[in-house]
BABASE-428060 format. One record per residue (C-alpha): residue in one letter; x, y, z. Coordinates in steps of 0.05 Angstrom, whole numbers, plus 5000, padded with zeros to 4 digits. Layout:
REM BABASE-428060
AXYZ/...
//
This chain:
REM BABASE-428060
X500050005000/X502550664981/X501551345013/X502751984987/X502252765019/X496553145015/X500753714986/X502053214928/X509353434918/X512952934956/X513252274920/X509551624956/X512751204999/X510050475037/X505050585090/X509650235137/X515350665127/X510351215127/X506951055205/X514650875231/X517351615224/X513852225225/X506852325202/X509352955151/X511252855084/X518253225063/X513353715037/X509953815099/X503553435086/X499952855125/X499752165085/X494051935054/X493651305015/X495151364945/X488251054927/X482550864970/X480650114957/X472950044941/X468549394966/X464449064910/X457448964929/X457448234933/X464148364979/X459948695024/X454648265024/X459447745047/X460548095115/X454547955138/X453447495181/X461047485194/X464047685269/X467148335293/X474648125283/X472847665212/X470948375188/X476348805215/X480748305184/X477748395112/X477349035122/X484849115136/X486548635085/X482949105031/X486649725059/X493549515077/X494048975019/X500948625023/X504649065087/X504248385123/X503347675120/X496547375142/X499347095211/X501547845226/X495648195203/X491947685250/X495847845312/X494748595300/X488048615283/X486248255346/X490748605388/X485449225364/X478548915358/X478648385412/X473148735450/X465648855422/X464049465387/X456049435400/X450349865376/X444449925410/X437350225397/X434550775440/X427851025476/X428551655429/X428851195366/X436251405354/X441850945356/X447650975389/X454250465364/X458550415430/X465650565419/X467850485500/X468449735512/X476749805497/X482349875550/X481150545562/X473650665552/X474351005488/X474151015412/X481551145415/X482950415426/X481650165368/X486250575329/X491650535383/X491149895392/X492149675326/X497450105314/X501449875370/X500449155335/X503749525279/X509149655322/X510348975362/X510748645292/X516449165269/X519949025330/X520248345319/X522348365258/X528148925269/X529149075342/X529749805350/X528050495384/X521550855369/X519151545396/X511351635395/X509052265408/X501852505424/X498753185431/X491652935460/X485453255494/X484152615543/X482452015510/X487951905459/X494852025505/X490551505554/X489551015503/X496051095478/X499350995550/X495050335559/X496750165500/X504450205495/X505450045570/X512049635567/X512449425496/X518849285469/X522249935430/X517250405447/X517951025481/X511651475493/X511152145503/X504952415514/X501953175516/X495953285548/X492954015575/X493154205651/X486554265682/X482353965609/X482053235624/X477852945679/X481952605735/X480551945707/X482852115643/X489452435672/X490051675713/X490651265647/X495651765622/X500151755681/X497251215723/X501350555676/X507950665723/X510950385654/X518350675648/X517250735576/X510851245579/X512752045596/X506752315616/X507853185600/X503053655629/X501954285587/X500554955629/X497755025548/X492254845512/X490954305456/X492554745393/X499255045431/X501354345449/X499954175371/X504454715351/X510354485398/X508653725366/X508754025296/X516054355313/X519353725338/X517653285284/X520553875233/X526854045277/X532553855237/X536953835309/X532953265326/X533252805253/X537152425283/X531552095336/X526151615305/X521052065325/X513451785305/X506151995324/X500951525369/X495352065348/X491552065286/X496352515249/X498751815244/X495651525189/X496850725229/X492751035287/X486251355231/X485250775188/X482650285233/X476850705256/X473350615190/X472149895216/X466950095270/X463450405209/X462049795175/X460549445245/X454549875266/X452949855191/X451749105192/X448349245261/X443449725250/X441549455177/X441248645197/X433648605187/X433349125131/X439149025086/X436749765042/X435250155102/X438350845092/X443950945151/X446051685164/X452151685220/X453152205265/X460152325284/X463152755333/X468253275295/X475253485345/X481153415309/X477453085252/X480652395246/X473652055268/X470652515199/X475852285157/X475051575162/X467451575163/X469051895088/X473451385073/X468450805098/X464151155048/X468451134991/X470250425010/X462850234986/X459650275048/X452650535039/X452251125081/X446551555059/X448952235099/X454352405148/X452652895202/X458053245242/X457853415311/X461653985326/X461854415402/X462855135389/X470654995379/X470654825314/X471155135249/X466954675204/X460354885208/X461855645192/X467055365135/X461354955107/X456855565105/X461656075074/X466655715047/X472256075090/X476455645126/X478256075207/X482055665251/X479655895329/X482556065393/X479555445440/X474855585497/X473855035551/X466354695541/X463454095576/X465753655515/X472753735526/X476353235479/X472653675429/X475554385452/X480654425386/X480055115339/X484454825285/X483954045272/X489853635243/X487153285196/X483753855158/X487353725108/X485753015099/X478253125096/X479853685042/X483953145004/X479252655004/X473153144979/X479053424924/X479054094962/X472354254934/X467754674984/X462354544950/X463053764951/X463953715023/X457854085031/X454053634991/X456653035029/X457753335096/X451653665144/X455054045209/X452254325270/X454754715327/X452754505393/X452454875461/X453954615537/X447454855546/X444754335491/X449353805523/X446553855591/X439553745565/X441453255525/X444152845583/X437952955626/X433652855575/X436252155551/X437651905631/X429852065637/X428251665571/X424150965596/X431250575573/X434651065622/X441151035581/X447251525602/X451551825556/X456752215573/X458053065537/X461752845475/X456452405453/X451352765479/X454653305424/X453052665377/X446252565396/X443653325404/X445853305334/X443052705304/X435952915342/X436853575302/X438853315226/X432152775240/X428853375247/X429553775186/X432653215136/X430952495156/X425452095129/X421751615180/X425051025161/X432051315161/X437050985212/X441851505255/X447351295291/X452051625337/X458651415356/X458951475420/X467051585434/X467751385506/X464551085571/X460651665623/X465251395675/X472151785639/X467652475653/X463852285727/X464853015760/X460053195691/X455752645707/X455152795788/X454853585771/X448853475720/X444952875748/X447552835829/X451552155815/X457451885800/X457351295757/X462150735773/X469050635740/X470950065699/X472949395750/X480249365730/X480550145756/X477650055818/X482650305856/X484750875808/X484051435866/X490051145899/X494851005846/X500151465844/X501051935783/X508451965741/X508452745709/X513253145675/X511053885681/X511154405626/X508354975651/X509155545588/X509355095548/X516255265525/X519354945464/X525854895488/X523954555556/X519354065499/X525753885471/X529953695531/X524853235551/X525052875478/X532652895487/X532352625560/X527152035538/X531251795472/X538051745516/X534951335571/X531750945513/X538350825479/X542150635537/X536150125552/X536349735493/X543549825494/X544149355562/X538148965533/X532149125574/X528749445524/X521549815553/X522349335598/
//
């Protein structure tokens, strides 16, 4: 599988090479595969019926073609999709695909998962140092902490903003003890701690460090959500095979967009796609003037979502050829308020099925409520994907309903475990860099005496 730059200069290179170093092209692009693989009709046909990780196989099969044998693409597709992705029906006639059954309670699993499968099998086959970086709101530097926790060549170092991530969150970030996860805590927020990212991975001082991405500026980490796509897909359409589905999807730094188009130009049958946006992001107002203004963040309920200028902006451009006007015939954006959250979450806790949802997919479902009312027909199937569990956001939960719903049982005890953080309180570059420095020395004397992450 090749993949080439969205600035189209640079010429392609193999995806695997490609998710191994740094996620820009020489021309300072993100990859994107050189063509996206489309499903026949009878090929889809033949998923049905077929189990979560028979799919995610074929699926991966299709996109990554030949980058590894079968036994390989076996070890890391399970490694990713070994836990249900369900979808379930609501009171409200909505439906909701849960993306929270993985390590970490979130969508970010999946992607993470499977990329550190991509990993493991690299190392294996050439044992050597690798530096992930992440920028993250919450859920992605968690899942990427859980993730990478002592495997072999890995090094993680992982951004996350001071004071925007619930406590939970911040306890799968720096709870692992692993000595191969550096947990940095930004005095800044997500688009400043993007910048700093950006920086590194262009500083010709550092060239000489492997440095890679664990966030989806990493096109090993987007890919494999286009799999939960097809899942809910087979789901929601199991006793009407021509059902028209519409997916609502929850737009933050856009990854979770991009590969909803790209499940859509796969051959999956999506009839609309909705996007759920707080009133961080820039889509909506692009899609109604056709004037792209990146925005200074403001903190909202649905914090993972607080981003003014996405990454992977440029993808979704790429894949719609840049045209305005195409992606707002494909794409349907609103802007949602904390104020809409909160009655979102009320209103759906109150529903007969009682089912809690916690602000980011409550942005989902505010939204999905509002496109059935002004485009859907009756029969039309919506579904949400619901990013991560209530229990990663229970101080939003206990201030808006009075409770605080119970962690997952192999957190119990998360209160008490003690938290490994490297501050970075201005956020200054050159304090960004010594860290990076520090990390890849202790790495490289590690492997050196053979212990590796370990």
């Amino acid at each position: 599988m090749l993949v080439q730059s969205t600035n189209g200069v640079s010429p392609p290179i193999p995806f695997r090479q490609a998710i191994m170093g740094s996620p820009y092209a020489p021309d300072g692009g993100l990859y994107m595969p050189v063509e996206i693989p489309r499903f026949t009709d009878s090929e889809i046909d033949a998923m049905r019926g077929r189990s979560l990780q028979e799919r995610a196989f074929l699926i991966n099969q299709k996109l990554l073609n030949d980058e590894y044998n079968l036994q390989a693409l076996g070890r890391i597709t399970m490694r990713a999709f070994s836990h249900p992705i369900p979808t379930v029906k609501l009171a409200s006639g909505l439906y909701v695909c849960e993306r929270f059954h993985g390590l970490t309670d979130a969508f970010k699993d999946e992607g993470i998962g499977q990329l550190a499968g991509c990993d493991e099998e690299e190392y294996r086959e050439n044992p050597r140092i690798t530096i992930k970086l992440c920028n993250s709101s919450g859920d992605t530097a968690g899942a990427g902490a859980r993730a990478y926790a002592n495997v072999n060549g890995v090094w993680c170092i992982l951004v996350y903003p001071a004071g925007r991530v619930s406590p939970f969150q911040e306890y799968d970030i720096a709870g692992t003890g692993a000595p191969n996860i550096t947990a940095v805590r930004s005095g800044k927020d997500f688009d400043w701690n993007d910048e700093l990212l950006s920086r590194v991975l262009k500083d010709p001082e550092l060239s000489h460090i492997p440095l890679s991405t664990v966030n989806s500026k990493n096109l090993g980490r987007l890919l494999p959500q286009v799999i939960a796509f097809f899942e809910a897909y087979f789901a929601v359409t199991a006793d009407n095979e021509d059902a028209d589905v519409v997916f609502c999807v929850e737009f933050g730094n856009g990854g979770h967009l991009v590969a909803a188009v790209i499940a859509r130009l796969m051959g999956l049958p999506i009839c609309d796609l909705v996007a759920a946006c707080n009133i961080n992001s820039p889509l909506p107002e692009y899609l109604s003037t056709g004037v792209y203004t990146p925005k200074t963040s403001v903190e909202t309920l649905s914090t993972a979502m607080d981003i003014g200028n996405p990454s992977n902006w440029e993808r979704l451009l790429s894949l719609l050829d840049g045209n305005w006007r195409k992606m707002e015939a494909e794409i349907v954006a609103y802007s949602i308020t904390d104020e809409e959250v909160v009655h979102t979450i009320k209103r759906h806790y109150a529903e007969p099925d009682a089912y809690l949802v916690e602000a980011h997919t409550a942005v989902g479902l505010t939204a999905a409520a509002r496109y059935r009312d002004e485009h859907a027909g009756d029969d039309t199937i919506i579904v949400t994907m619901a990013t991560a569990r209530p229990t990663k956001f229970g101080k939003t939960i206990s201030d808006i309903l009075g409770f605080e719903p119970p962690v997952r049982e192999s957190a119990a005890n998360w209160r008490s475990v003690p938290l490994r953080v490297t501050e970075l309180p201005t956020g200054d570059y050159d304090e960004f860099r010594d860290i990076i420095l520090n990390v890849y020395a202790h790495a490289s004397r590690s492997l050196a005496t053979g212990r590796s992450a370990r």
